[in-house]
N, C-alpha and C positions, 0 to 999 in steps of 0.2 A: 333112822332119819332124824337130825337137827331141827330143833324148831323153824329155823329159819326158811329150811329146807322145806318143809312140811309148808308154810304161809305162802313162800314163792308157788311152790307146786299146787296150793290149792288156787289162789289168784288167777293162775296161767292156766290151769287146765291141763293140770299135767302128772299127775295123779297121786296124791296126798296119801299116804299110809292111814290117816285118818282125817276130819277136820278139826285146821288148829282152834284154840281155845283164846279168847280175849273177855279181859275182864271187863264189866262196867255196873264199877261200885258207886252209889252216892255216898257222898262225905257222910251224910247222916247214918248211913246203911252201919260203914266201918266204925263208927261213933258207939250207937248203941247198942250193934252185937260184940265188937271187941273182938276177944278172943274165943268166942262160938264160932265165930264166924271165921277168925283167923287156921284154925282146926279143920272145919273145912278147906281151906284153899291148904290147907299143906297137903293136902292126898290128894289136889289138881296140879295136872302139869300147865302152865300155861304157859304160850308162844310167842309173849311181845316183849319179856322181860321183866314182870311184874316184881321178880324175885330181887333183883336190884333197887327196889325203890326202898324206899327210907319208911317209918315210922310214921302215920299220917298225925302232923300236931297242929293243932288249932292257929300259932303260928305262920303255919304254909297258906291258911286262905287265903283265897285273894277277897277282894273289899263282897263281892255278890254274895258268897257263901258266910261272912259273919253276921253276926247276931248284933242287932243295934244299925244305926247309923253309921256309915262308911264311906269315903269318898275313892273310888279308883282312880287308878292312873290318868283316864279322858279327862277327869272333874265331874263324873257322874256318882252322884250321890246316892246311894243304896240304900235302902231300910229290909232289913230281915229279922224275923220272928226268932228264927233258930239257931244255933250255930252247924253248918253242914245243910243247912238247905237254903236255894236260891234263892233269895230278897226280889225285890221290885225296886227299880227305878222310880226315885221321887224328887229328883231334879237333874236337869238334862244338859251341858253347856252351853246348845243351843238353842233352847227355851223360845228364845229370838235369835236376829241375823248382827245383831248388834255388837256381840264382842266375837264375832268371827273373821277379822281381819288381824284382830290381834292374838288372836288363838296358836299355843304352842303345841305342838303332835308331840306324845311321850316319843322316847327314843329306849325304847326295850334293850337288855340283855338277853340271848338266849343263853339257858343254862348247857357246859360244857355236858361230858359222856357221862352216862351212872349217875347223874344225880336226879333227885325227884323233880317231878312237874307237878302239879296241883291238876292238871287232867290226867293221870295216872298214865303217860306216857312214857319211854324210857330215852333218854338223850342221847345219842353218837349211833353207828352203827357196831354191830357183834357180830362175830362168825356164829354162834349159835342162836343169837335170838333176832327175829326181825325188826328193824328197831323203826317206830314208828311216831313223829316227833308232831308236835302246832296241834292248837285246837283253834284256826282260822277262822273269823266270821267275819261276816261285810254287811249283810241285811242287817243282823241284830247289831250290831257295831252302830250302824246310822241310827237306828231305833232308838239307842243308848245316849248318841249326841244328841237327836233332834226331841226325841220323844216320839212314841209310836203313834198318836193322835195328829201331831203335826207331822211326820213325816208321811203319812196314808194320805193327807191331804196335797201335802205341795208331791204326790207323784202324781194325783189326780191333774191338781193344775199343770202341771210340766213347770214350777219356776224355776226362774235360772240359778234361784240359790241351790235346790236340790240338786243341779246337776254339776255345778262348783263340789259340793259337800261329796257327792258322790267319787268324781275325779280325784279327790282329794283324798280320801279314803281310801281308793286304787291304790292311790301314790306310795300311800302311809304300809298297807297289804303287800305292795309288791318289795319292799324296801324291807319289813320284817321277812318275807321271804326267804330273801337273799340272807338271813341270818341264819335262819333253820337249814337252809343246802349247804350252812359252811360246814356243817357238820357230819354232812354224809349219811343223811339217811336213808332207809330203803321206801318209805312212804310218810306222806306229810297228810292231816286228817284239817279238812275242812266243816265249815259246821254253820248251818243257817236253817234255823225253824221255818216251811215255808208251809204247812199245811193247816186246815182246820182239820175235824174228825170227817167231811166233805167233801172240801174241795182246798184249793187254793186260795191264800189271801188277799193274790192279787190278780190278775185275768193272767191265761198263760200271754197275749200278748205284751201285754206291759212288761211281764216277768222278762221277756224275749228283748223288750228295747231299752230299759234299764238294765237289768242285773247279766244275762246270757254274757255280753262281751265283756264283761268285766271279771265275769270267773272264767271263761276262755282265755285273757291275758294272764291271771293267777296260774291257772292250771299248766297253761306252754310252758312257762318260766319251769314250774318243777318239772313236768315231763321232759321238757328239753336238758335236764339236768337229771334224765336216768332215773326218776324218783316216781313211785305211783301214788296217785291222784286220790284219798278217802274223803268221802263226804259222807256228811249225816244229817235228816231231815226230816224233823217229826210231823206226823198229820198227813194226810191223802195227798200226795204229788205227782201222780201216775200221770197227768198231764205235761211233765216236764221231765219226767223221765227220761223219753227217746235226746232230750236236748241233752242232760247230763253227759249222757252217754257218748253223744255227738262233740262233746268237746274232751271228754278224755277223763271222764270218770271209771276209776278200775274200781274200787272197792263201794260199794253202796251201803248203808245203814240207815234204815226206811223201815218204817211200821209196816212191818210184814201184813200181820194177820187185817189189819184196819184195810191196807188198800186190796186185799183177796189173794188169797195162792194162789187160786185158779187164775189169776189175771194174770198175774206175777211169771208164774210157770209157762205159760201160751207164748205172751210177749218178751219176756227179758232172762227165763233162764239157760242158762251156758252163754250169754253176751256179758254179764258183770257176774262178778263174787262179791256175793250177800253176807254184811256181816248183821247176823240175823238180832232179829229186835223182837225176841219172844213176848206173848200179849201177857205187857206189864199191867193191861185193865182189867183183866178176868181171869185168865188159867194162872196167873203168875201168883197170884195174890190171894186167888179165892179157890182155885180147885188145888182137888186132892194132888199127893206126888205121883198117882198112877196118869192124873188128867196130865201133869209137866211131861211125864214123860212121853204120854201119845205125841203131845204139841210138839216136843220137837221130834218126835221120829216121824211124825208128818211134814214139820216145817222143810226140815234137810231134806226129804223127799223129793217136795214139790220142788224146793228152788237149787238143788243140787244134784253131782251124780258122782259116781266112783272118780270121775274125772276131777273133779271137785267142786268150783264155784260158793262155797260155803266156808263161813269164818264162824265159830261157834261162839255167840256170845247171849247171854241174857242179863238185862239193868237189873241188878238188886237194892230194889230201896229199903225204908224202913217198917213197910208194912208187907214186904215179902216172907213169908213162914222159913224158918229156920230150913224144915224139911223139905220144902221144895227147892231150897238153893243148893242144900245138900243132893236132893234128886237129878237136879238139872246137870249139875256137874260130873256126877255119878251116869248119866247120859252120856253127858257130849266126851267124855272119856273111854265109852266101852261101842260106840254108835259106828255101825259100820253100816255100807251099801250095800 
């Protein structure tokens, strides 16, 4: 069985010779292990095409992930510590409403087939790997123009600038879309932080009357276009879960262990394939490689089955133990039902 082959059949439920394997390295990760690290991944197979990507060089960041002061694409100015780990936003375009009539929307390239992404995605589709393209956001995207201070507030108030800023952002989302389907992919991966380690950062209803219809029009656009639907969503969201779903999420990437297996397992498994999010806070980092490897011969358990539902993945950052990355992989390659 073809990688490709294997991703579709776990996805669909339709039973995967094993589950496939998907990376999620941080820039930092591949930075300061190099070639330990690269050593490892040569004796994993992986399923999305990882093996096509280029050489990660400092070069390819985009403005979040450099070191220093940076302005992105938006006009959002960046400050980061490190090179390869995330920055913060320390000025926002729209601070105020005052230069947003004159405000230009970047107009993106999507990069053609085989060439690198800076989300370690692979470009065009392959007859042997599934090729999985966008790292799409809309929450963090407004957060980015407004500032997350003022934009928590004007959703409280309902002003009319938020829901300009909003629509407009659709606009800008449905528009790079339409760049990413020109290329035929088999899934497009969306992405919006929406949890605390608790609960949600905004009431599920709010969540329901701003953001729901606006990744329902994202979502149609690619599912109407043959293409399935990844999202990822860090922090407790099991209140918005049944919504995800409801609008045509196939692939999920959620903090497994944070929002419970047992909850996970009762309510949502065999309805999505979990592209799993091993606990990067404690078994990833701090236990032994016997505790990696219960975690995930637990994790696959609960939220999978011969049938499939299961995409094997664990984040490696930079305070992940050489050995447990080596374990984990050394798992999700020999783990059967």
């Amino acid at each position: 069985m073809n990688s490709r082959a294997r991703v579709v059949k776990a996805i669909n439920f339709d039973y995967p010779d094993r589950p496939p394997i998907s990376h999620a390295i941080l820039p930092i990760a591949q930075l300061t292990y190099g070639k330990e690290l690269d050593a490892i991944l040569s004796q994993t197979h992986e399923d999305f095409g990882w093996e096509f990507l280029s050489d990660l060089k400092k070069d390819d960041f985009p403005a979040l992930y450099r070191a220093g002061e940076n302005y992105d694409s938006f006009g959002t100015l960046w400050s980061g510590t490190e090179w390869g780990i995330c920055g913060i936003p320390q000025k926002c375009p729209f601070e105020d409403w005052s230069n947003y009539e004159n405000y230009e929307w970047p107009d993106f390239t999507v990069a053609p087939p085989k060439t690198r992404l800076y989300s370690g995605h692979m470009a065009g589709k392959s007859d042997n790997y599934y090729s999985r393209g966008g790292w799409i956001v809309f929450f963090e995207q407004a957060q980015q123009l407004r500032g997350f201070n003022n934009l928590m507030m004007d959703l409280a108030m309902r002003t009319k600038e938020v829901y300009q800023l909003l629509d407009d952002l659709l606009e800008f989302n449905l528009r790079y879309i339409d760049k990413w389907l020109y290329w035929n992919y088999d899934g497009l991966h969306f992405a919006d932080d929406w949890g605390t380690q608790r609960d949600l950062m905004i009431s599920p209803d709010m969540w329901r009357e701003f953001f729901k219809p606006a990744y329902k029009k994202m979502f149609e656009k690619v599912i109407d276009a043959g293409v399935d639907v990844h999202f990822h969503s860090d922090g407790n969201i099991i209140e918005i879960m049944p919504d995800l779903l409801d609008i045509g999420v196939k692939v999920l990437n959620c903090q497994n262990s944070l929002i419970g297996l047992e909850k996970l397992k009762k309510d949502f498994a065999g309805k999505i394939c979990f592209r799993t999010d091993l606990d990067r806070q404690k078994v990833m980092v701090l236990g032994s490689p016997e505790d990696v490897k219960k975690h995930i011969q637990e994790t696959f358990t609960y939220l999978g089955s011969k049938k499939g539902g299961v995409i094997a993945c664990g984040e490696i950052g930079v305070d992940t133990p050489l050995d447990n990355i080596r374990t984990m992989y050394d798992t999700f390659m020999n783990f059967k039902f």
